[in-house]
C-alpha positions in Angstrom: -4.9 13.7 30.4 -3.7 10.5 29.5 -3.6 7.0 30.2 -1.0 4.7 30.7 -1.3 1.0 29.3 -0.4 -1.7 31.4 3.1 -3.5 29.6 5.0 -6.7 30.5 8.2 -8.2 30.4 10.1 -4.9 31.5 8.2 -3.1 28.1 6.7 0.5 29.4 2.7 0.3 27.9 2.1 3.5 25.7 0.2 6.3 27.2 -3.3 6.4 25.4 -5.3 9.4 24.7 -8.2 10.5 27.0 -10.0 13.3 24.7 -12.8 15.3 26.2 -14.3 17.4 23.0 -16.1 20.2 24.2 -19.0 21.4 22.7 -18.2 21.7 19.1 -19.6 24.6 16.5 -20.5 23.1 12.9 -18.0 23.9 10.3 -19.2 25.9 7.4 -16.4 27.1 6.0 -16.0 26.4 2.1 -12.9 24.2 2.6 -9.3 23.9 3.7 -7.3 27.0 3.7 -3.5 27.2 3.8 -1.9 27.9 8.0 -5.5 28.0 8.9 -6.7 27.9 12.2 -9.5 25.3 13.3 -10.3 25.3 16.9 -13.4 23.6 18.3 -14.8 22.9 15.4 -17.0 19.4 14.2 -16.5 18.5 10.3 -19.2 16.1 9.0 -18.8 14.1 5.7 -16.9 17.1 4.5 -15.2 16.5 1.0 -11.7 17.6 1.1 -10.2 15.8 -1.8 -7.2 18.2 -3.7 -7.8 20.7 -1.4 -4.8 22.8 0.7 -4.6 22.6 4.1 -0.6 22.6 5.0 0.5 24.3 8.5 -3.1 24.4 9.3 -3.8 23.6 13.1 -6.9 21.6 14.3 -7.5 21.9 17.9 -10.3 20.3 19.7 -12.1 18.9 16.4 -14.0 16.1 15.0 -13.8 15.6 11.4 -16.3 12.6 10.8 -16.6 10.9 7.9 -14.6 13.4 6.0 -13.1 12.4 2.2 -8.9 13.6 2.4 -8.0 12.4 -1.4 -5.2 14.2 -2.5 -5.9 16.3 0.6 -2.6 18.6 1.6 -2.2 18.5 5.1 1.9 18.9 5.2 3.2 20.4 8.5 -0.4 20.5 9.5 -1.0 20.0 13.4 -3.6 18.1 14.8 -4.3 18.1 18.4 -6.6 17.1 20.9 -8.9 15.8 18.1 -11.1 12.8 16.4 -11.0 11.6 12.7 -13.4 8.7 12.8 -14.2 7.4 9.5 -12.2 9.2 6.9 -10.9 7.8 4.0 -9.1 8.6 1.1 -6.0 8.1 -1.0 -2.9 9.9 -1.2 -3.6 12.3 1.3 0.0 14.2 2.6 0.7 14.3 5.8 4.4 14.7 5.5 6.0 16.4 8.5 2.2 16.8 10.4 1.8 16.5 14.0 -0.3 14.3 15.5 -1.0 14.8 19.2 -3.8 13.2 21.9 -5.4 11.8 18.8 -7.5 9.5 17.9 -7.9 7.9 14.8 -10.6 5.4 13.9 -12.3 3.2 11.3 -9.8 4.8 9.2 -9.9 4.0 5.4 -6.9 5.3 3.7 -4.4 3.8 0.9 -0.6 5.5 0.0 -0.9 7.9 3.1 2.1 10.1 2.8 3.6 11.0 6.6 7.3 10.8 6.2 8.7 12.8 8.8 5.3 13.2 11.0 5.5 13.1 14.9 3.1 10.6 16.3 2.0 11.4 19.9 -0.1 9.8 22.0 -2.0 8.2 19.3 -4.9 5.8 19.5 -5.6 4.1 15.6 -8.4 1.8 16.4 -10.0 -0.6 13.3 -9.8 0.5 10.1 -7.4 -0.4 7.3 -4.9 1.7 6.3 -2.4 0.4 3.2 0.5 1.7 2.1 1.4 4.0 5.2 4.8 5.8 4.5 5.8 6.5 8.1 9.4 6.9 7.1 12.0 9.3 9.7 8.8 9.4 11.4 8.8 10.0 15.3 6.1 7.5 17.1 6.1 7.9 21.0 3.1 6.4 23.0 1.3 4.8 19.9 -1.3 2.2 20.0 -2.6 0.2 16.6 -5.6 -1.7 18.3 -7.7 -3.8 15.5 -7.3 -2.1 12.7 -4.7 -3.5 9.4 -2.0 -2.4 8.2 -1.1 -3.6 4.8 2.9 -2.7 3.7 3.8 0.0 6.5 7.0 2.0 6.2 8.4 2.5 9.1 12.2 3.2 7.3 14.5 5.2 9.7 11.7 6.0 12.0 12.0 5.9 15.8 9.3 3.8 17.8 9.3 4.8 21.3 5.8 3.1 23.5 4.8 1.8 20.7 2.2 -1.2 21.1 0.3 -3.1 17.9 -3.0 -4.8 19.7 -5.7 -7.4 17.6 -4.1 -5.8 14.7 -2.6 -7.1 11.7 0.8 -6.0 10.2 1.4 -7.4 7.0 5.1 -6.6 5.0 6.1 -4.1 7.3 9.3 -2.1 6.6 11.3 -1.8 9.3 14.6 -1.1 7.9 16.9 1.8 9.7 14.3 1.8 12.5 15.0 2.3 16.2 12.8 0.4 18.7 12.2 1.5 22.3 9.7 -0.1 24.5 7.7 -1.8 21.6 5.3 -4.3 21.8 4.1 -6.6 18.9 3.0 -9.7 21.3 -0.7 -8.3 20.7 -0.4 -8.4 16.7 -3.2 -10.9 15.5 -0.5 -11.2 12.4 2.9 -10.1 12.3 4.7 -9.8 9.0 7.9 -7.9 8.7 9.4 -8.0 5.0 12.3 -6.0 5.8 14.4 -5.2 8.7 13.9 -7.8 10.9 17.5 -7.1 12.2 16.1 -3.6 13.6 13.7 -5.6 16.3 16.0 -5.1 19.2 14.1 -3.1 21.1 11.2 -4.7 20.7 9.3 -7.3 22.5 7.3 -10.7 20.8 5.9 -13.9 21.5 7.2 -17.2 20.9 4.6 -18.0 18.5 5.8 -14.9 16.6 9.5 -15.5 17.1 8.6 -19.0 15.1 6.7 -17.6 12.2 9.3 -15.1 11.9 12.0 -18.2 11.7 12.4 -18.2 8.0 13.3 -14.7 7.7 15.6 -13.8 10.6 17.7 -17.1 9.3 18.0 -15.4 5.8 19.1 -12.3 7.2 21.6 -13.7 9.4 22.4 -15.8 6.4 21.8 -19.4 7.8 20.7 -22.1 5.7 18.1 -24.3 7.1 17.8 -28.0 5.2 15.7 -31.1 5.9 
């Protein structure tokens, strides 16, 4: 089950995950194993820095707390979960699937998830710097109060995708395709490159004035006195 937000101004509001965990069994497993297979499982403050967990599959979890340094999570699929609380730094995600997830209080820095699909997606407060989202696939996303400090959303596609309380700060943007997005919600909005890719997208006019300056020196007009 989902549940659709309600957009504006012709923009279709992303479809927001409704998780219902069942009753979860403690993991006690020693760590992450290679195309392992988690399914209703609860992972509490579990320390998961350098381990290996690529093509693994998460199903109906909650991983709590959890420290993912270094963790190896490539072409790992997550679905039907919750992180809440995790943190770490350089943790690879390249080419994962995320599905009716939901992310939150997030602490992670130089997050690797080029090529991930993103579906149905709630990431809710937090800070997350550095996230390299690049020929990433986002549909029905929603950032709600949480920063984001120099995302790279290079060549990605951003279908539903809505940014709410949240602040965006240097986002990449260049290559991007933008369906049905909507920025009108960002407490801060900072793109530092490719502001041309914004068609698609959908802003206020308080935005469309701090972002003046830098749509003028991409569309090379000089602006004096």
């Amino acid at each position: 089950m989902a549940r659709r937000a309600v957009g504006g101004a012709g923009v279709r509001g992303a479809r927001r995950p409704e998780l219902r965990l069942p009753v979860l069994e403690r993991f006690e497993g020693g760590g992450l194993e290679p195309d392992g297979d988690y399914d209703g499982l609860e992972f509490r403050e579990a320390d998961f820095a350098g381990q290996d967990g690529g093509g693994a599959r998460f199903m109906d979890c909650a991983l709590t707390g959890c420290v993912l340094d270094g963790a190896r999570l490539s072409r790992a699929r997550v679905l039907d979960s919750v992180l809440a609380g995790v943190r770490g730094v350089g943790t690879d995600l390249v080419e994962a699937t995320l599905r009716d997830v939901e992310l939150t209080d997030a602490r992670l820095g130089g997050t690797q998830a080029h090529g991930a699909v993103l579906e149905r997606v709630l990431v809710r407060g937090g800070k997350i710097d550095f996230l390299n989202l690049r020929a990433a696939r986002l549909k029905d996303v929603v950032f709600e109060g949480c920063v984001l400090v120099e995302p790279d959303f290079g060549g990605a596609r951003l279908e539903r995708v809505e940014f709410v309380d949240c602040a965006l700060k240097g986002a990449d943007l260049s290559g991007a395709t933008l369906t049905d997005v909507d920025l009108r919600g960002a407490a801060s909005l900072e793109i530092a490159r490719g502001v041309d890719r914004l068609s698609g997208a959908v802003i206020s006019t308080g935005q469309l004035l701090d972002l003046a300056p830098v749509l003028a020196g991409e569309l090379g007009i000089r602006v004096e006195g």
